[in-house]
TORKE-718063 format. One line per 2 residues: number of its first residue (from 1); for each residue x, y, z of C-alpha. Coordinates in steps of 0.5 Angstrom, whole numbers. Example, Ala and Ser with C-alpha at 12.3 -4.5 7.8 and 13.67 -1.06 7.14 Angstrom:
residues 2
1) 25 -9 16  27 -2 14
***
This chain:
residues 361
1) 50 -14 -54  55 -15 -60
3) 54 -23 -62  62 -28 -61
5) 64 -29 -68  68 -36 -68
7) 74 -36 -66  81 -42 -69
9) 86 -41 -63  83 -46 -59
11) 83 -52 -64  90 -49 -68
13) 93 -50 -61  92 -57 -63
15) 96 -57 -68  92 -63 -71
17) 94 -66 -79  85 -65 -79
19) 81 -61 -76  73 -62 -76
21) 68 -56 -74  62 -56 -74
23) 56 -52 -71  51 -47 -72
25) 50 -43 -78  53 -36 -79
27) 58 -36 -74  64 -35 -77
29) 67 -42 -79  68 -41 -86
31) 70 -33 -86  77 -35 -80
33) 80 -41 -84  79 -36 -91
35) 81 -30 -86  88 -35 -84
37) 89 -38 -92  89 -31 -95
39) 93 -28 -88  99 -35 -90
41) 98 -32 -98  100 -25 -96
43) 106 -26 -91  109 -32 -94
45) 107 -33 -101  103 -40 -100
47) 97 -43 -103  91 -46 -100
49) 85 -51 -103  77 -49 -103
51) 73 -56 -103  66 -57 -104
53) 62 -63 -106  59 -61 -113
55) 63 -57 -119  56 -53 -119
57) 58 -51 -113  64 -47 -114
59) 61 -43 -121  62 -36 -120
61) 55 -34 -118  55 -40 -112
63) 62 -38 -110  65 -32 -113
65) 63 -28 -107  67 -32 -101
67) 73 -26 -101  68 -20 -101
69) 67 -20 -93  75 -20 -93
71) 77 -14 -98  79 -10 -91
73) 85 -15 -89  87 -17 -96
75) 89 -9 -96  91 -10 -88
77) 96 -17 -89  98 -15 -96
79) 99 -8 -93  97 -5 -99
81) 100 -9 -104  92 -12 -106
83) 86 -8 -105  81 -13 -109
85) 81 -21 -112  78 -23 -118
87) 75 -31 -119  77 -35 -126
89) 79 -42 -127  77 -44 -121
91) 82 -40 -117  82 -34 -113
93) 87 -28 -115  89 -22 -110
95) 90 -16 -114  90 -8 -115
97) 86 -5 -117  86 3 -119
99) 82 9 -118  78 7 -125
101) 76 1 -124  82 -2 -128
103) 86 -9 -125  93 -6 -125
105) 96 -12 -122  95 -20 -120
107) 98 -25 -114  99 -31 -116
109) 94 -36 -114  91 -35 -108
111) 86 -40 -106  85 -46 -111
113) 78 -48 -111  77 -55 -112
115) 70 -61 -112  70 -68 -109
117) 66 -70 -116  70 -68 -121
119) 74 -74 -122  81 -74 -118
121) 86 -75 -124  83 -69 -127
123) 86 -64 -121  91 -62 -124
125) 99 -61 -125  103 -60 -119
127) 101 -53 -115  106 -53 -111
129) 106 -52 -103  99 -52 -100
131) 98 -49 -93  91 -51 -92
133) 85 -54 -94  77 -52 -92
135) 72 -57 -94  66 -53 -93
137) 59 -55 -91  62 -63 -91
139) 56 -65 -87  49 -65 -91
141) 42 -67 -91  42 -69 -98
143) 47 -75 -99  53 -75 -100
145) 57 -78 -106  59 -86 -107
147) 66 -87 -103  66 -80 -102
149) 72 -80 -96  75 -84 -101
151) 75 -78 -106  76 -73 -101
153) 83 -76 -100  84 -77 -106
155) 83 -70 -108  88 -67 -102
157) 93 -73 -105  93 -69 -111
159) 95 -62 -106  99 -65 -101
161) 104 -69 -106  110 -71 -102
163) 109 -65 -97  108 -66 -90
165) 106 -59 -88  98 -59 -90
167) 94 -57 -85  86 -59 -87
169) 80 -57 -85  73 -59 -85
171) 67 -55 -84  59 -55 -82
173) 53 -53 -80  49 -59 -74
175) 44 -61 -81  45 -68 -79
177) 48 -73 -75  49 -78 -80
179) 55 -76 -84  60 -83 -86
181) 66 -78 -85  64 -80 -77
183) 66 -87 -78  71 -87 -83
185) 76 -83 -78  74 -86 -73
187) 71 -80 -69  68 -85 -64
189) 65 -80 -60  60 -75 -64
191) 54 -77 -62  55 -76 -55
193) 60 -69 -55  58 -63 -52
195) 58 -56 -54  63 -51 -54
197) 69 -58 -53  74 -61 -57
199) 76 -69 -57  82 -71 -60
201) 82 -77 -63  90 -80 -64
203) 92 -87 -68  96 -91 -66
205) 104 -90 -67  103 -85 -73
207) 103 -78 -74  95 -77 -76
209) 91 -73 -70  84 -70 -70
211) 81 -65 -67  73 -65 -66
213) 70 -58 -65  63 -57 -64
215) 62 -50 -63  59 -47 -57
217) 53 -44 -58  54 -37 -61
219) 49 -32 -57  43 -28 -63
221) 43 -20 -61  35 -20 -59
223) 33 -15 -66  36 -22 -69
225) 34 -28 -67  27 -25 -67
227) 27 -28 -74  28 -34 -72
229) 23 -35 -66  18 -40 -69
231) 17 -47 -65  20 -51 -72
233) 27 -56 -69  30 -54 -76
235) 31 -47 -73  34 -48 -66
237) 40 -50 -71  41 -43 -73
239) 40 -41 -66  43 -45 -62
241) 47 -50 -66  44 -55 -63
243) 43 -61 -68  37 -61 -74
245) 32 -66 -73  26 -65 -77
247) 19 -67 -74  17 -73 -77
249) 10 -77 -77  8 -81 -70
251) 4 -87 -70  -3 -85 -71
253) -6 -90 -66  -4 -94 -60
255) -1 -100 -63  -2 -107 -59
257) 2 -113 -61  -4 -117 -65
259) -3 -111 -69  4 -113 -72
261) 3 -118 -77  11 -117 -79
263) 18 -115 -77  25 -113 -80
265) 30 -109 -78  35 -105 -79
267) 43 -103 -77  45 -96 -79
269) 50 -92 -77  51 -96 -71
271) 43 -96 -69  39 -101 -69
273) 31 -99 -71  25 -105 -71
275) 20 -103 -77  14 -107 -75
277) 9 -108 -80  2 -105 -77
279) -5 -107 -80  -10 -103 -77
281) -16 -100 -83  -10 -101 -88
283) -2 -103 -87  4 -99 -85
285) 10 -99 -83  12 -96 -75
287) 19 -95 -74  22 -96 -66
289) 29 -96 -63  31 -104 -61
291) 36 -105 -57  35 -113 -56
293) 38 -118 -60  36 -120 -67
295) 33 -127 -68  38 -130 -73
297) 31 -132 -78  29 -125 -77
299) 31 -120 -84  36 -114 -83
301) 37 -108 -87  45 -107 -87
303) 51 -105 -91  55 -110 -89
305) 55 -115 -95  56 -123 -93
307) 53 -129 -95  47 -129 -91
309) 41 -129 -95  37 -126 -89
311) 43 -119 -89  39 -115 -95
313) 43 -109 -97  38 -106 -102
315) 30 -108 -101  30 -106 -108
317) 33 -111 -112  30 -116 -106
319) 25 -122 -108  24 -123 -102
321) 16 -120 -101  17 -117 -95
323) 23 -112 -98  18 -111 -104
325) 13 -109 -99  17 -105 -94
327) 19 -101 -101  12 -100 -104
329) 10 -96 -96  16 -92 -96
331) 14 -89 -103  7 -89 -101
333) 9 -85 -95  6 -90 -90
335) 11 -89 -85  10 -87 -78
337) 16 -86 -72  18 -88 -65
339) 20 -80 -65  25 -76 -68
341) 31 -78 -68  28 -85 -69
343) 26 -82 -76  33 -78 -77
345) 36 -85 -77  31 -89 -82
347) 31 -83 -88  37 -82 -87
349) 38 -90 -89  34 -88 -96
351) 38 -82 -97  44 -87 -96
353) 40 -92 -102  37 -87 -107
355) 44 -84 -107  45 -88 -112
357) 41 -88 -117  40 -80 -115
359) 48 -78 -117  54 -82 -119
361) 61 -80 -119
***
């Protein structure tokens, strides 16, 4: 059976100013916002934008290869005019090339390449009208830059101008569901979307929509998924699309109550954990979802700053002892979780943290 490639005419059918797809690897995503870039540059002569993260990203042996699967369309959409592209300056150009090898023409820009952390003023003069542009892999297991929807949307400021015919698109593989993009956009319904939809989410009397998709399960030939058949929960993403968790330790023991000694808690990306401090044959942390209330002497881990001495951001610049001590067992890798998910949330709290000291825009 010939695997179902990803497809845009569903979400386009939105017209949506975003357009946020995610799901499983390999399925397509990125090659069908390239293919329709380069599809607009040949019939009508217009520009798109390439964003990633990172400037090492976008050298020529990370990137450079993005428009070799399209050689065949760039002949057909060009009808002839282009048979190859060259990778300089950041920017992709359509050109001929002849029977020895020699570059007989260029296009103008085709495909400008741009990264969220190279400082906004630095993008550039006026390029013109841009039909569209593809953030890649915006959702990551690593961390993400400080305000980095802030620079998100000041890159695509420096591309869209006064023009108000940019259509974007933002694209990703189900590694994480943290990513501060959900809430920045109000994508309120992320964690409970099923695959194979699209939510459309409006804002009041503007004009801004966003189309949501989370891709439907793009089924492996047999000969192929062979290679992906371990009982590991990172590989059922390449399978399935389904969301990545990796499999974190669980409490070693049954815990009893005269064995917690303390308690904080912790409110992250809309959940809220209870970390219970557990002496047993030495101290560690056991970390389980809370649903209750929080007592008003009880310290929270949070990103909201106020003034309440008890609301700690940061347990590294704590001197409250307990936060010294909660980081001194994080380091000494004495966690242990509820379940995965549970896991999921708490690391990708630390990755929040040390995202700071790890990179700096």
């Amino acid at each position: 059976m010939k695997p179902k490639y990803y497809s845009l005419k569903k979400i386009l059918s939105y017209k949506a100013t975003y357009n946020m797809i995610f799901g499983q690897r390999s399925n397509g995503k990125t090659f069908s916002v390239v293919d329709l870039m380069i599809k607009t540059f040949c019939q009508k002569g217009i520009s798109s934008a390439y964003i990633r993260r990172l400037d090492t990203e976008l050298i020529i042996s990370e990137i450079g290869m993005l428009l070799k699967p399209h050689i065949e369309n760039i002949i057909k959409y060009s009808k002839g005019k282009y048979n190859s592209y060259v990778y300089k300056s950041r920017i992709f150009f359509l050109t001929h090339v002849n029977g020895n090898g020699d570059i007989e023409y260029t296009s103008d820009p085709c495909i400008y390449c741009l990264a969220l952390s190279k400082s906004p003023k630095s993008k550039g003069a006026d390029r013109g009208e841009i039909a569209y542009t593809l953030f890649d892999e915006f959702l990551t297991r690593q961390f993400y830059l400080n305000d980095e929807f802030i620079l998100y949307t000041e890159t695509l400021s420096t591309l869209i101008r006064d023009r108000d015919t940019t259509i974007n698109f933002l694209i990703g593989n189900t590694v994480n569901k943290y990513c501060p993009y959900f809430q920045e956009m109000g994508l309120t319904h992320i964690q409970e979307q099923k695959q194979g939809t699209i939510d459309f989410y409006t804002y009041g009397d503007s004009d801004l929509t966003v189309a949501v998709e989370y891709c439907e399960e793009r089924k492996m030939s047999k000969s192929v998924s062979k290679y992906f058949a371990f009982d590991n929960p990172h590989l059922q993403m390449i399978n399935t699309g389904v969301w990545e968790f990796a499999n974190y330790p669980h409490s070693p023991e049954k815990i009893t109550q005269n064995m917690v000694i303390d308690r904080s808690f912790l409110e992250f990306d809309k959940n809220k954990l209870c970390i219970n401090f557990v002496m047993s044959d030495s101290l560690y942390l056991y970390i389980c979802p809370h649903t209750k209330d929080i007592n008003d002497n009880a310290i929270i881990f949070t990103n909201n700053i106020d003034q309440n001495p008890l609301h700690i951001v940061d347990p590294r610049t704590s001197k409250i002892k307990l936060c010294r001590v909660l980081w001194e067992l994080i380091q000494s890798h004495r966690v242990f979780y509820s379940d995965n998910t549970t896991g999921e949330i708490f690391n990708n709290w630390i990755k929040n943290l040390l995202k700071i000291t790890i990179y700096k825009s």
